[in-house]
C-alpha positions as CSV (number, residue, x, y, z in Angstrom):
1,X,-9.8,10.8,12.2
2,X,-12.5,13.4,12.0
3,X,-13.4,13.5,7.8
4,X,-13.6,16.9,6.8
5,X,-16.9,18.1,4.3
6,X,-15.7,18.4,0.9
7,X,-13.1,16.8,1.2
8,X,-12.6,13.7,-1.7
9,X,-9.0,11.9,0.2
10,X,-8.2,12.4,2.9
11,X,-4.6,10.8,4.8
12,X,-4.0,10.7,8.7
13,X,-0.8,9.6,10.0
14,X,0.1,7.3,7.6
15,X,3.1,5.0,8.3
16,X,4.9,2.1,5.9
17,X,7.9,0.1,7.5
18,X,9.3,-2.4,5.9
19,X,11.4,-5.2,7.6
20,X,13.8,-7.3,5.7
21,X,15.3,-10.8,7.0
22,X,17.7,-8.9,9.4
23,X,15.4,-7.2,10.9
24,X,16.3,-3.6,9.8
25,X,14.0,-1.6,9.5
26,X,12.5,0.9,6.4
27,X,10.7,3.7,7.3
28,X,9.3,4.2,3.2
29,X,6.0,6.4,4.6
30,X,6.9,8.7,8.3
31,X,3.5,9.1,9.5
32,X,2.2,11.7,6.3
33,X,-1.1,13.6,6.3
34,X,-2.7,15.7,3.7
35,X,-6.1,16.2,1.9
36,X,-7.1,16.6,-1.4
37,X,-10.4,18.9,-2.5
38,X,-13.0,17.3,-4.9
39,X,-11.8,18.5,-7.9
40,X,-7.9,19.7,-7.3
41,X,-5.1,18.4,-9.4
42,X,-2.6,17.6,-6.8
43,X,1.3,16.9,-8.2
44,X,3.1,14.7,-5.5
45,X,6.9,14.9,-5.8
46,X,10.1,13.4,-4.1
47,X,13.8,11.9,-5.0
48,X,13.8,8.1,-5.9
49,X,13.0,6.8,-2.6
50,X,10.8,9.4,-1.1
51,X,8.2,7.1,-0.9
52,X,5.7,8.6,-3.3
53,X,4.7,5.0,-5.3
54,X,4.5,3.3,-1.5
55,X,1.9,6.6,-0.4
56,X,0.1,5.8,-3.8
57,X,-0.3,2.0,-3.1
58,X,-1.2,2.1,0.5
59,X,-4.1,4.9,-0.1
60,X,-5.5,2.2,-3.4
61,X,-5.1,-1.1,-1.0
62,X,-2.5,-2.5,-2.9
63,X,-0.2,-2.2,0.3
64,X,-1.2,-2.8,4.5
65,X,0.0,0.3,5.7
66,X,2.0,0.1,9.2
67,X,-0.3,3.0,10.9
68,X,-2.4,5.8,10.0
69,X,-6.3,5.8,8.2
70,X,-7.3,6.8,4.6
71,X,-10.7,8.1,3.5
72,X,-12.3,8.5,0.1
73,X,-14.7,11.0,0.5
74,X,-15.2,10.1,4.2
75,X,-15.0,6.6,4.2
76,X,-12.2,4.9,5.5
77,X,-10.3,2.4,2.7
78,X,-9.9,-0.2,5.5
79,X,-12.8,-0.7,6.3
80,X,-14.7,-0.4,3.2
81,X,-11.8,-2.6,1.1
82,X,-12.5,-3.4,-1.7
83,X,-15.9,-2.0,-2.6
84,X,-14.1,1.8,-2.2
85,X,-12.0,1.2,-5.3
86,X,-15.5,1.9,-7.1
87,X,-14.5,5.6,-6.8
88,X,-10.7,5.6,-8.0
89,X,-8.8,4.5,-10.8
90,X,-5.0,4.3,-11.4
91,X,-2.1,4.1,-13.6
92,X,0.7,2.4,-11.9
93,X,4.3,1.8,-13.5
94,X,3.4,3.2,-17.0
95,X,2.0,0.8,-19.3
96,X,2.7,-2.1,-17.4
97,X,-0.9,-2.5,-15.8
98,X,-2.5,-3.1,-19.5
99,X,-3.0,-6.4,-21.2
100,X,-0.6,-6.2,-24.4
101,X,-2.2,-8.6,-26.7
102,X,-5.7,-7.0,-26.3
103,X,-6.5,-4.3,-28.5
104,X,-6.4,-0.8,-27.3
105,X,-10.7,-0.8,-27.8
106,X,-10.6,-4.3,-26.1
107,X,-8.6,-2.3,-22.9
108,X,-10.6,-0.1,-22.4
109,X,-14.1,-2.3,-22.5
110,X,-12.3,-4.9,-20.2
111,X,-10.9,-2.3,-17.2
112,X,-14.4,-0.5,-17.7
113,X,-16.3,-3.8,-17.2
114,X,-14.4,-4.8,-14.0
115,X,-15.9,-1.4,-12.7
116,X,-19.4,-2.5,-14.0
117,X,-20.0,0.4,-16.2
118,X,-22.6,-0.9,-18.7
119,X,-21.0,-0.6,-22.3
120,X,-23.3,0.5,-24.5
121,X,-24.6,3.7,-22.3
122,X,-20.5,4.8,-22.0
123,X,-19.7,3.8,-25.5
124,X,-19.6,7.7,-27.2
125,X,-17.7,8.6,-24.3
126,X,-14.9,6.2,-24.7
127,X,-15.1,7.1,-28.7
128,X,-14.3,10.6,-27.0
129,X,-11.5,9.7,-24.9
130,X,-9.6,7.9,-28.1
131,X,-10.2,10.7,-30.0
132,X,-9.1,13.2,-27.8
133,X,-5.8,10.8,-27.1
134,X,-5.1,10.3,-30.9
135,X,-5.7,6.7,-30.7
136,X,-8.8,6.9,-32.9
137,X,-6.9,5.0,-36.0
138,X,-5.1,2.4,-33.0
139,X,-8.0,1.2,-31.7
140,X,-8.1,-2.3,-33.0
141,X,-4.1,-2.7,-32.6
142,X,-2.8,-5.0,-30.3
143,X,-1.3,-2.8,-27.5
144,X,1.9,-4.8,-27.8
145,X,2.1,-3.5,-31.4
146,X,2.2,0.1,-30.3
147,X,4.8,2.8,-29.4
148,X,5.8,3.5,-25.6
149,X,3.9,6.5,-26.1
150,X,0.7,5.3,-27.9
151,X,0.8,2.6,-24.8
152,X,1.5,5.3,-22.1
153,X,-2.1,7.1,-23.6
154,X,-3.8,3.8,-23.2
155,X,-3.1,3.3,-19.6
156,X,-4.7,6.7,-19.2
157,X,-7.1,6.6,-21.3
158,X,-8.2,3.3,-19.6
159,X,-8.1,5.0,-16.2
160,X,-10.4,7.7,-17.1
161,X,-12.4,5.8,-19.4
162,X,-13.9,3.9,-15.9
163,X,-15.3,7.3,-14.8
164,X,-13.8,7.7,-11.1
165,X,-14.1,11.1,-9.3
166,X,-10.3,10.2,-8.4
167,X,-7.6,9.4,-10.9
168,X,-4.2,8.1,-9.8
169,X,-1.1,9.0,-12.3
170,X,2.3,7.6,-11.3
171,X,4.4,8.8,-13.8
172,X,2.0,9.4,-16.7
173,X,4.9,11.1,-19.2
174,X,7.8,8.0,-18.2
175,X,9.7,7.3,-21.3
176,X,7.6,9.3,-23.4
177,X,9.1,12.2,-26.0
178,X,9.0,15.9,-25.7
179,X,5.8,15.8,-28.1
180,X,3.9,13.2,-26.8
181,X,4.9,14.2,-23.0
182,X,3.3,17.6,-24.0
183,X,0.2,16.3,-25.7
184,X,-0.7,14.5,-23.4
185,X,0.0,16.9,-20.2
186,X,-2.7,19.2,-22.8
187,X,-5.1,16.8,-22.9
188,X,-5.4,15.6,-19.0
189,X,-4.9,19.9,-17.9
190,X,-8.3,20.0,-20.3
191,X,-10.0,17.0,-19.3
192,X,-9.2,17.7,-15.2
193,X,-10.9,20.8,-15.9
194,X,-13.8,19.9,-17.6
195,X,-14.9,17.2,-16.3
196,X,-13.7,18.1,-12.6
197,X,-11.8,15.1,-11.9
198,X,-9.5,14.7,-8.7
199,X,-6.6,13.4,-9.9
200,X,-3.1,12.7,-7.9
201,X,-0.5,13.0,-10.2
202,X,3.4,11.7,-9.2
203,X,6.1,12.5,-11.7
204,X,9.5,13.3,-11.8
205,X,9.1,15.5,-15.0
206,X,8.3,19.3,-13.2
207,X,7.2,20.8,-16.1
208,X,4.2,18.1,-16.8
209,X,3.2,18.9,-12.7
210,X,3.9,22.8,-13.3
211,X,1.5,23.0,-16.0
212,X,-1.1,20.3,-15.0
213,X,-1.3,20.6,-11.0
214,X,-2.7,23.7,-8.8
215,X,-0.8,22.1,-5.6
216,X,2.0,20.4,-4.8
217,X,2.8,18.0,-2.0
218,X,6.7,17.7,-1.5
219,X,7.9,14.3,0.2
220,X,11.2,13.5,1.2
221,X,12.5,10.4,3.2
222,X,9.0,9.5,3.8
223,X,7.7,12.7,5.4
224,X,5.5,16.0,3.7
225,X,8.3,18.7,3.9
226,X,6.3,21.1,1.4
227,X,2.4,21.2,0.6
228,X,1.2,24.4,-0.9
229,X,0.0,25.9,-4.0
230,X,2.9,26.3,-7.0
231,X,1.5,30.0,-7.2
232,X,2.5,30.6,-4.1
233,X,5.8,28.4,-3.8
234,X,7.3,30.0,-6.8
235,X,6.2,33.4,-5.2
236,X,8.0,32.3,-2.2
237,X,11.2,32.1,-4.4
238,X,10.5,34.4,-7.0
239,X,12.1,37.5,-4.8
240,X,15.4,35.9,-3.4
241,X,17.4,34.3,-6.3
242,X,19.9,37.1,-8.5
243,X,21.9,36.2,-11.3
244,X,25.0,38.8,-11.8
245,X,27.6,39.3,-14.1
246,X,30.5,41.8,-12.7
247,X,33.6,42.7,-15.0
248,X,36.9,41.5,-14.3
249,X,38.2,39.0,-11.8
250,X,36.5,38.9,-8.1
251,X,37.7,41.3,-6.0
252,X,40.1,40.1,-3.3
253,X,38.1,39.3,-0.2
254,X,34.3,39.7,-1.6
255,X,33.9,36.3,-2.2
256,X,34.5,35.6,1.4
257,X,32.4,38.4,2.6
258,X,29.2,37.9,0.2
259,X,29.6,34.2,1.5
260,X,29.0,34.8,5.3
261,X,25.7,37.2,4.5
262,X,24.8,34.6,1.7
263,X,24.8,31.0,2.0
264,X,24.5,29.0,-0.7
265,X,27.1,31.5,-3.0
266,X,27.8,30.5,-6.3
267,X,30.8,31.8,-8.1
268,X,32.5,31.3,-11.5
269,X,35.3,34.0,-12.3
270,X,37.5,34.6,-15.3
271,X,40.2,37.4,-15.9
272,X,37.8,38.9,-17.8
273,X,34.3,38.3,-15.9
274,X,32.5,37.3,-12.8
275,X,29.2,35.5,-12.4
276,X,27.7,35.1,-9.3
277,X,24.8,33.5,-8.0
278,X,23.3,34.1,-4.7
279,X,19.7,34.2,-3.0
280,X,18.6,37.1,-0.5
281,X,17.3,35.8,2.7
282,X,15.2,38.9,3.2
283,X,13.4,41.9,0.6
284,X,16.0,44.3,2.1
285,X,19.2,42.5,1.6
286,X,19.7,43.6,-1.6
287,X,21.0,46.8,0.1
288,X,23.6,44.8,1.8
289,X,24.4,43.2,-1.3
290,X,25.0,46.5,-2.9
291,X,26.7,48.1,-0.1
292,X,29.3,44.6,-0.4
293,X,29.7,45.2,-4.0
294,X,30.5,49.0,-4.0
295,X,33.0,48.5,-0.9
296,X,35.2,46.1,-2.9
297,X,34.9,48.3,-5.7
298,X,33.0,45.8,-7.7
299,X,32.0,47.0,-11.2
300,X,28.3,45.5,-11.7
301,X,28.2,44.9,-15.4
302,X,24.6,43.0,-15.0
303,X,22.2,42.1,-12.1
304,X,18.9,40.2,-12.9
305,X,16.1,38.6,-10.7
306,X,16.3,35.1,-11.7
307,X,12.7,33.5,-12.7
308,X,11.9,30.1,-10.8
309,X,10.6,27.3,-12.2
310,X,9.0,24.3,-10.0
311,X,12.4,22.7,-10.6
312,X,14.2,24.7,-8.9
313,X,12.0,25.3,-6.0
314,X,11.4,21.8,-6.1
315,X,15.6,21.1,-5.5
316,X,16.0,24.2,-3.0
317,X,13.2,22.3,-0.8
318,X,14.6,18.8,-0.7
319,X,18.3,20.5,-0.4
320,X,17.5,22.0,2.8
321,X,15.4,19.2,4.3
322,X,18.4,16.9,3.8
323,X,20.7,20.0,5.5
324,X,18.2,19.7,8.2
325,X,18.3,16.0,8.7
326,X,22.0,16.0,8.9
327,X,22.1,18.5,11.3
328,X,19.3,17.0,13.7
């Protein structure tokens, strides 16, 4: 593996089977390979069982991968085990990874003394980190004594507090409310960019990796099917996808016909109203579209260019990779 300048992880080929007493095998990681910039806020999504978490372990050690390298800013994890996890820190499973009857305070001063970071040199910056987090009037509470969300800002706050160029989040928001999910998806979109960070952020919640990452890497059945900005994915979708309302029942025989230019047609029809959904493969099939509608004699009450969000884009990727697979 050649390690690119400038670049803070880098993964090559990276393969995870599992074997279980029958000897069947799992394929949970199908030879993946990516890089992340010093600095970027990377959102890595999948379905249950894309094998995100396993990716995540086997680039921190925590797993022997099968095959493939992985380098932290040019050094290879592998071979520089365990000295490399000097330059990353993680939250893994929520609040699991933090000692409960410890205070929050106590948390943070034991993590940050594993990584050797002298105590009283980092001390106004963990002060900071609390107080940005809202757990300035928690600090001397037992973590066991807190709320799932209070805990869920610990873990982070522990991960950041040890002053890695790369973070690790696995679900950062899990189990947390609207409120607290947005504070603290404020707080780390601040911090990431003051302070630079690299951070890797898995989640199943789209709108904490819309408005936190710049990039997205898509997995699904252990392989990268999608790795590209979210500017430019939701552009990609942005121009296809109409909503439209038509008055009265459907037609007789449009359904059929919009259906073989449009796959993926979705109709609901009352005696009263029609609603359609449909995406345009190409900018100038929305002439076809019209030229359909005003051979039935369709009466277009409303016609709108429907807004992605990374949700969507997110479920029309995995969709068609699992048409794909099928098909192959």
């Amino acid at each position: 593996m050649k390690h690119q300048d400038g670049v803070a992880l880098e993964v090559h080929q990276l393969k995870k089977v599992f074997r279980d007493r029958g000897a069947c095998e799992v394929r949970a990681v199908d030879g993946i390979s990516f890089r992340v910039a010093p600095g970027e806020v990377v959102g890595l999504l999948g379905p249950n069982g894309a094998g995100k978490t396993t990716t995540i372990k086997c680039i921190l050690g925590l797993i022997r991968p099968t095959s493939g390298q992985v380098a932290i800013f040019g050094r290879e994890v592998a071979s520089h085990y365990p000295g490399i996890l000097s330059q990353v820190s993680a939250v893994l499973e929520g609040s699991r990874n933090l000692y409960w009857r410890m205070t929050v305070w106590e948390n943070i001063e034991f993590f940050t003394g594993i990584h050797g970071l002298p105590q009283r040199e980092h001390r106004r910056y963990f002060e900071h980190l609390v107080e940005r987090f809202g757990l300035a009037d928690k600090r001397d509470v037992e973590v066991r004594r807190l709320s799932q969300g209070m805990k869920q800002k610990t873990a982070v706050v522990c991960a950041l507090a040890e002053l890695t160029p790369i973070v690790f989040l696995d679900e950062p928001t899990l189990g947390l409310d609207v409120e607290t999910s947005y504070e603290l998806r404020e707080t780390l979109k601040d911090l990431a960019r003051e302070e630079m960070r690299t951070v890797v952020l898995s989640s199943h919640n789209m709108d904490v990796v819309q408005d936190v990452c710049q990039r997205v890497i898509i997995m699904s059945a252990g392989r990268v099917v999608a790795d590209d900005s979210i500017e430019h994915l939701m552009a990609l979708f942005r121009t296809r996808a109409y909503r439209l309302v038509l008055r009265g029942p459907l037609p007789e025989g449009l359904q059929a016909a919009l259906a073989a230019h449009f796959p993926g047609l979705e109709v609901q029809s009352t005696p009263y109203m029609t609603h359609m959904r449909l995406r345009l493969p190409g900018p100038d099939d929305i002439y076809v579209l019209m030229d359909l509608l005003r051979d039935a004699g369709a009466r277009i009450e409303e016609i709108s260019q429907e807004e992605p969000d990374l949700e969507k884009v997110f479920l029309e990727i995995v969709r068609k990779e699992r048409v794909n697979q099928c098909n192959s």
